[in-house]
Each structure stands twice: as C-alpha cells, then as structure tokens.
N, C-alpha and C positions, 0 to 999 in steps of 0.2 A: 391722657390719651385713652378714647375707650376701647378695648380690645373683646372682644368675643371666646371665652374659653371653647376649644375643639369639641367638647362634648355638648357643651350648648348648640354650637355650631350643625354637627352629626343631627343633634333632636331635630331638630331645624328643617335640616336636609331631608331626614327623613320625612317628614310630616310634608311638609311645603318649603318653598324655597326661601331664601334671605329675605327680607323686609329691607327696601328700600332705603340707602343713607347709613345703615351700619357698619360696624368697624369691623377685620376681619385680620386677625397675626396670620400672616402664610407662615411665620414657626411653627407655629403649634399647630394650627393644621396640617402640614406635613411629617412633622417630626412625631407627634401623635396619635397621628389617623392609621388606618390600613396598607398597607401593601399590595395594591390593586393589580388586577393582571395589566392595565396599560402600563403601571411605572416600571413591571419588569421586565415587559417587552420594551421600552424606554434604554433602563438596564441593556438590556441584552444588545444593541443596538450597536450602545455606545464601545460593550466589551466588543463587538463583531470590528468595530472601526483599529481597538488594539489588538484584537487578532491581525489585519493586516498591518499595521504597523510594523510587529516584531518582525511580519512576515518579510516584509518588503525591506525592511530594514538590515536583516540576517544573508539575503540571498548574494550580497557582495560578497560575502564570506566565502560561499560555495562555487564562484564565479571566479575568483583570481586568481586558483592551478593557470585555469586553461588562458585564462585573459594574459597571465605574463608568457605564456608556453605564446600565445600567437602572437605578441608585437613584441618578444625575445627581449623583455626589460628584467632587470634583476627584484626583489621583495622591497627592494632598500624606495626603488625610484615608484614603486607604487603606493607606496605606504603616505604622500601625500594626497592621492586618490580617498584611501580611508580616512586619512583625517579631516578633510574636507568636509566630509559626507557628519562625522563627528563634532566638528566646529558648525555646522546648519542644523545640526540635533541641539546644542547648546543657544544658539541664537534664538531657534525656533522658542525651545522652552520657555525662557526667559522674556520673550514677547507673547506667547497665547494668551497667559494671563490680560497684557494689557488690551492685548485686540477682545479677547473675549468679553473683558468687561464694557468696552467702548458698543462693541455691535451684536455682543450676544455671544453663549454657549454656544448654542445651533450653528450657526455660521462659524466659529470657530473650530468646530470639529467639522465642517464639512466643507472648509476652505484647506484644512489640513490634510484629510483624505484625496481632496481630486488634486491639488502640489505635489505629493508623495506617490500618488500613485501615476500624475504625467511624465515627473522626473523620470522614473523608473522606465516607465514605457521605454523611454527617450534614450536612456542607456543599453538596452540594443541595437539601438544604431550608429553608438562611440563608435569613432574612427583610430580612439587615439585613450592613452592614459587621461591626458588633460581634459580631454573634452568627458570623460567618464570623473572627474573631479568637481568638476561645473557642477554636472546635472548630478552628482552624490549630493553636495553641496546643498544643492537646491529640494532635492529631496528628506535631506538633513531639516530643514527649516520645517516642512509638513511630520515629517516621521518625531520629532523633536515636540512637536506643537499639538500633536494627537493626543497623548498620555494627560497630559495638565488638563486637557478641555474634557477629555473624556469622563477622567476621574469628577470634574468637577460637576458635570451631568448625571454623570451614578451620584452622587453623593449630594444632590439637588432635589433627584427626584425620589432618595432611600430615606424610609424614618429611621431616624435617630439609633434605635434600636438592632437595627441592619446596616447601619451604614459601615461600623470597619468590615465587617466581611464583606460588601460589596464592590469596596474600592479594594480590599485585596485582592479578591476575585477578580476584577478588571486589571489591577497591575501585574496580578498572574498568566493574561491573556498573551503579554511579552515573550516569554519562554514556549509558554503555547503556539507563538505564530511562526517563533522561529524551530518548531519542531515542526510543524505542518511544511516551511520552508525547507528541509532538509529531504523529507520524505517527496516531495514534489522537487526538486532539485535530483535525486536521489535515479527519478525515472528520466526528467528531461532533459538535463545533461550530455549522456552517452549518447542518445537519441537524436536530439537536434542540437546542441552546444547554449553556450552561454546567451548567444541575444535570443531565441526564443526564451531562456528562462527569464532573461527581463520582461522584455514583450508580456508574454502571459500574466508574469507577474505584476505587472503593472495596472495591466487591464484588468484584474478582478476587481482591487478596491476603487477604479473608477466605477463599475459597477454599483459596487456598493456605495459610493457616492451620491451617484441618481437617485438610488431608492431613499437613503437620511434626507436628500432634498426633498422625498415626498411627501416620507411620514416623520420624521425625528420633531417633536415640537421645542420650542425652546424652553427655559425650566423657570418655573414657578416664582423663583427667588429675584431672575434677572429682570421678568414682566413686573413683577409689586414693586418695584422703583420706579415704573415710568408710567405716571397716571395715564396719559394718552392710551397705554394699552390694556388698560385694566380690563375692558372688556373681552378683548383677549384671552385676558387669562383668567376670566369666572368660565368661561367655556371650555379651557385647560382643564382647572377643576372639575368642573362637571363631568370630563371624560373622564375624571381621578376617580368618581363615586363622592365628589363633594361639590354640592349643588347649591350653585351663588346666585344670588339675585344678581340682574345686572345693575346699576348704582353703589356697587358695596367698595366702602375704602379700604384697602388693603394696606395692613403695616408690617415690620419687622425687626420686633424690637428688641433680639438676641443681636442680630449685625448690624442694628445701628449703633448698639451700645459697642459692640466691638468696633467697629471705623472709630469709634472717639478715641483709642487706644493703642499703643504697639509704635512699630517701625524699624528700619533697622539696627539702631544704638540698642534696641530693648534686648538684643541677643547676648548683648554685654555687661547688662548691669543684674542688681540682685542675683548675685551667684549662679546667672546662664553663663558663663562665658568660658570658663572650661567642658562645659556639658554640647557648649555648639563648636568649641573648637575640633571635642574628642567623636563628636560625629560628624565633623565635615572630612577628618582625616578617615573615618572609616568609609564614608562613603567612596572617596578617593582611592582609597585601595579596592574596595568591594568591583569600583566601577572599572578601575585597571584590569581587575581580577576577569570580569565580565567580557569585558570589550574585547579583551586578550584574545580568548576563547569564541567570539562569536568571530572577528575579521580574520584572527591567524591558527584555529586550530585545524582546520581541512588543510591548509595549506600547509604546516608543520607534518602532518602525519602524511602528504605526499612525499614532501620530500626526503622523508624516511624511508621509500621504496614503498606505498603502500598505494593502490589504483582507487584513483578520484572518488568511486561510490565508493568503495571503503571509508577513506578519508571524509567525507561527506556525512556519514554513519556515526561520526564520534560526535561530530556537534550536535546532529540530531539527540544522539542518546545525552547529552550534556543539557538541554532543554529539555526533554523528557523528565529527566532527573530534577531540574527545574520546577517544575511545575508539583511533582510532587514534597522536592521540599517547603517550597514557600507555602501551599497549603497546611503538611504536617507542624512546617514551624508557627505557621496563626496560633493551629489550634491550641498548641503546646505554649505559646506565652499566655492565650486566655486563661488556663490553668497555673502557670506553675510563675507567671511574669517573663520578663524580657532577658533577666540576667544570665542565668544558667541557660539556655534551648539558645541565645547568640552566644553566649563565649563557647560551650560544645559546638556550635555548625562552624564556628570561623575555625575551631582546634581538628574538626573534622574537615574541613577545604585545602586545611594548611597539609594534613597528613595523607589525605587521600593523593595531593598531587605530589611529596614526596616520595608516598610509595610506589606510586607509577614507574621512578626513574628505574628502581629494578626491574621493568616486564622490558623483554627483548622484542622489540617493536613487531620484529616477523614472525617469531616463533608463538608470542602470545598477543597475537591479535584481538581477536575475542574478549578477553580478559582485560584488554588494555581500555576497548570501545566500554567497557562496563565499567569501569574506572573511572572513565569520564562522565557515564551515568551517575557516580556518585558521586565523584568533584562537581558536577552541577548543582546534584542537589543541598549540598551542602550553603554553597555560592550562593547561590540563588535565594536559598529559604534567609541567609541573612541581607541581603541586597533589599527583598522584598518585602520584607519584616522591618526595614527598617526605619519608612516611612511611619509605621504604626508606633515607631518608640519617640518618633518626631511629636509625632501627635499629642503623644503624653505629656512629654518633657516641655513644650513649651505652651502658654496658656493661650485663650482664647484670642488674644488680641494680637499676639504677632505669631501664633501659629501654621499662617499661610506661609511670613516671611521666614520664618524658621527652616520649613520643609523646603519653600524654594532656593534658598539660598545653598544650603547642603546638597542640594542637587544639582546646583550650579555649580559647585566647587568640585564635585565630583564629577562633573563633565571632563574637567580636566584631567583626572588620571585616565577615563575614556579616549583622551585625545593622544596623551601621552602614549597609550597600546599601540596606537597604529603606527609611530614611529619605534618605541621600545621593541616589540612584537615581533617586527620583521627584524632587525637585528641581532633579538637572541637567536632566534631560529637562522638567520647566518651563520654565526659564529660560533651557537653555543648546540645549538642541532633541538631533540627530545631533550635532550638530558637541561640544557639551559631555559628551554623553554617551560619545564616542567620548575624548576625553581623558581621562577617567578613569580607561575602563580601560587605557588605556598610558599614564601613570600610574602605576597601583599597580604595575604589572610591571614599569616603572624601578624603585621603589623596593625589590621583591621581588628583584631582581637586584642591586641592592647590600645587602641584608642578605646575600644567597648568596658573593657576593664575598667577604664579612665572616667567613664560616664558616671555622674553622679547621683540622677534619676533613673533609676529604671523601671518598666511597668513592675508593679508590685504581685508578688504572689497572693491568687484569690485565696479567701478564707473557705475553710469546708461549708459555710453555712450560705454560701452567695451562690447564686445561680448566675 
C-alpha cells in the first residue's frame, strides 16, 4: 500500500497541490498536521451540541418540586417518569455508535440534537406523569446519543496530540450544561413555572440544530472509507489547510489494522477481566452517585423546608463544582497518573457527602449549597476521568468496546437513582439521602483500588 508521509504531503501542499492518482493516510494527516482554526471551531460545535445536552438533560431535575406539587403525585409514582428518561439515555447510547457508523457523525449528532431538544419542547405540554415519561423517554434516546457522536467528531477532527483534552473537554461540557440549566431554571421557574422552562429549553438546541445542519461537516475518517466521496473530503481537507488534488486515494491504516482486532470476549481474556469488571462497578456507582444528584437533589432540599430557587441552587452549585473538578482531575493524572487523584476524589465524594449529614438544613444553608459544590466536584472529576483510564487500560483494538460497554453498565446504577433516589428521600429524608451518595463513592473507590492498570505516573524528564 503506498502511503504518503504528512510532511511529504504539507511540502506538497504547500508548493502545489497533490499529483493525480496518489495515495494519502488521513491518519497521519490528521493526527500529524496542525490544529487549524476550522477543526476547532468543528470542536467547539460539537462541545456547544453537549452543552445542550447536559442542559436539557438536567432541567427534569429542577421541574419535579412543582410537577408533583401540581398533579399531587407522590416522588415514589414519578420516579418512573425519570427512569424512562434514563433507560432512552441508555438505548440512545448504545445505538449512536451504530447509526453513526451506518450514516455518518454529522448526521448522528444532528439527529440527536433536534430528538432531544423536540422531546423537550413537547414536555411543556405534559398533561400527565405518563405522558411526561414518553417524551423523557424519547428524549433519553437524543440526549443519550449526543455524547458518543460528539465525542467521536472531537476526537476525528483533534490531532493525536490534543485529542484527550479535547474529548475531556467535551465530556466536561455535561456538568457545564447542567450549571447553565440550573441558573436559567433558577430565574424561569418562579416566573413562569415549569412548561415555559421546557418550552424554552427545548427551543435553543433546535436552534442549534439548524445551524450543525449548516456548517458542521462530517469528519475525515468517516468520508476516507467511502470512495464515492472522496471528493468531498480533498475539499474537507482543503478547508483543514491540507490541499488534495482531486483523484488522491485515501487510506487508513492505523483503523483498519484495528477493525482486524478486538470484540467483546477480548475484555476477558489476557488479564482484562478483573480491570473491566473493577471499572464497570465503578462506573456504576459513580453513575448512581451522579444521577442521584441531578433528578433528586432540588427535590430532596425542598422537601427539607428549603423554597424551590434555593433548592435549585444546590445542583447548580454541584455542576459548577463539576466542571472544575473534572478538569483539575485531567490535569492531575497527566502528572502524577490515575491512581492516587481517583482514589483521593472517590475518598473526597465519599466524605464530603458524609459530612454534610451534620449541617442543619435551615440554619446552614449556605454552607450546605457549598458542600454540594464540593461533592460535585469530587464526583464528577472521577466520573469524567474515567473515560481517560478506559483509554489506557484497554488496547487499540477493543478500546471503543471497552469504554462503551462500562458506560453501558453504568447506565444502570443511572437507572437504578430514579427509583433508589425517591425512596430514600421518603423514608430516609437528608440524612438517607446523603448516605447514599457516600456510599456509592466508598464502593467506587474500592472497585478503583481493584484496577490493575492504572495510567502510570509521568517521569520528570517527559513533557
């Protein structure tokens, strides 16, 4: 196969364009080449798609005080409404991949946008629990199906060199969107009540759907498999600042050697199979931990006596908190590896939600909202990180299935909250609600203990 080195390629470009009938790796042209301003506006696109995500995704949260207050259901008989919404997150997931690979990135992040954000609309105009089940449901499947497509567009059009921070960076946009969700939730609420916050909410990321229809192009990797479009994508390129003759054959022969590889048995043999057990349990917890907190923490702190924007205010501050741990935790395992920065953030999730159960919900408010500032971030900085230990931990050929499967397993403790979630905070109030999640985060941290691989601490001499 004859292949084109990236820098032969560049000379090339530079001077004049491709010669007719050459070969062209789109690996090593992307993973090699620059970082141009279109692939990070590309980037930014794609994170703008999981800003609304988290956003649209969160605002149930903030919506089911007043939702059970007006059709007088109890937490117990709604908590099918949230899981619904969490079994169409899990479905979604688990199918973007295949749709994505069938019709394209492009199309798959921008069939998940205008799903997730029609649902949404559409739940402003629930008559009923069940009918606000449906359209969660339905919205599950786009909000669920955005993350995988997204990430795999960042991480299409990033060289090699940028690409974990950029796909963390994207995965970090989640707690970002559900902070943006809280603080807009925050004003519309008292205001207008719950179906304008759908309504609205809904209507942005159709917005932002129109526009990915306009400019979002599809990515590099998915066009150099389908000869018919290779013209296409020398024009793609070109916009990149890598200028193709039109006739140039395009190959890629880092993933095609990987498709020859992998599957799911491969997560169980040569000594993966404690290291995928001990992260699908973490995920599991991490996600309980997670979900706990986005569908039932507004709603635990109302029913503590505390008024809606308050209660509103904690989750907010809990994604806030979010967003800065998962970036402090990137940077802190690029330095020091993945061991030590996740067993302190799960030992810090586990203790920060213990010590909450001393604050006296009325008297230290304040204090308590900050608390949940820092059980986010603790939460979250391992939640978010832990894709990146996925990465390591299994090799090139089943590392898609690796990560996807963990994040499939951990839908289920996700699912599990909406049911658990409303029950403790029946029965068990603050005080049971706050156990839980430190809790799952002991447990999350001895499956992390359990891991056998972990990203290794850098040497002082490696950049």
């Amino acid at each position: 196969m004859n292949t084109t080195s990236f820098s032969a390629l560049q000379a090339g470009a530079d001077a004049q364009p491709q010669a007719a009938g050459t070969s062209a790796d789109i690996g090593t042209l992307l993973d090699e080449g620059p970082f141009t301003w279109m692939q990070k506006c590309v980037v930014l696109l794609a994170a703008l798609s999981i800003v609304f995500d988290g956003f649209d995704g969160q605002l149930i949260g903030f919506a089911i005080p007043l939702m059970i207050q007006e059709w007088g259901i109890t937490r117990e008989a709604f908590a099918p409404a949230v899981a619904a919404g969490l079994i169409g997150m899990g479905i979604g997931s688990a199918c973007a991949g295949l749709f994505a690979d069938r019709f394209g990135r492009r199309m798959a992040v921008i069939g998940s946008v205008f799903v997730f954000g029609t649902a949404t609309c559409a739940i402003g105009l629930a008559p009923d629990a069940l009918t606000v089940a449906l359209l969660r449901f339905i919205a599950g499947l786009g909000i669920g199906g955005a993350l995988p497509s997204a990430t795999t567009v960042t991480a299409e059009f990033t060289p090699a060199r940028r690409r974990t921070l950029a796909v963390t960076a994207t995965i970090v946009c989640v707690p970002l969107g559900g902070m943006l969700a809280g603080l807009f939730a925050s004003h519309v609420l008292p205001l207008y009540g719950w179906r304008v916050l759908f309504l609205v909410g809904g209507a942005l990321p159709l917005v932002l759907g129109f526009l990915l229809l306009a400019v979002l192009p599809e990515t590099p990797r998915f066009l150099a498999r389908r000869p018919q479009r290779w013209s296409e994508l020398s024009r793609l390129l070109g916009r990149m600042g890598r200028s193709m003759q039109v006739g140039t054959r395009f190959t890629d022969a880092v993933e095609q050697c990987r498709e020859q590889q992998g599957g799911f048995r491969a997560l169980f043999v040569s000594g993966f199979a404690r290291d995928t057990l001990a992260l699908w349990v973490a995920f599991f917890m991490c996600l309980t931990a997670v979900y706990s907190a986005f569908s039932w923490l507004p709603t635990m702190l109302q029913s503590e006596g505390l008024a809606l924007t308050v209660a509103g205010s904690g989750l907010t501050a809990y994604n806030l908190g979010g967003v800065i741990g998962a970036l402090l935790c990137a940077v802190a395992m690029t330095r020091w590896g993945s061991f030590w920065p996740l067993t302190l953030c799960c030992a810090g999730g586990a203790i920060s939600a213990f010590a909450l159960q001393a604050l006296d919900v009325q008297q230290h408010t304040s204090l308590l909202i900050f608390g949940f500032g820092v059980h986010g971030l603790f939460v979250n900085a391992v939640q978010s990180t832990l894709y990146a230990l996925c990465a390591f931990i299994y090799p090139t050929g089943v590392r898609a299935t690796g990560t996807a499967s963990a994040l499939a397993f951990g839908r289920l403790g996700a699912i599990l909250s909406a049911f658990i979630g409303a029950t403790v905070i029946t029965r068990g109030g603050a005080q049971g609600y706050l156990m839980l999640l430190g809790s799952a985060m002991v447990l999350a941290m001895i499956a992390l203990l359990i891991v056998g691989r972990h990203i290794p601490r850098r040497g002082p001499g490696k950049a």
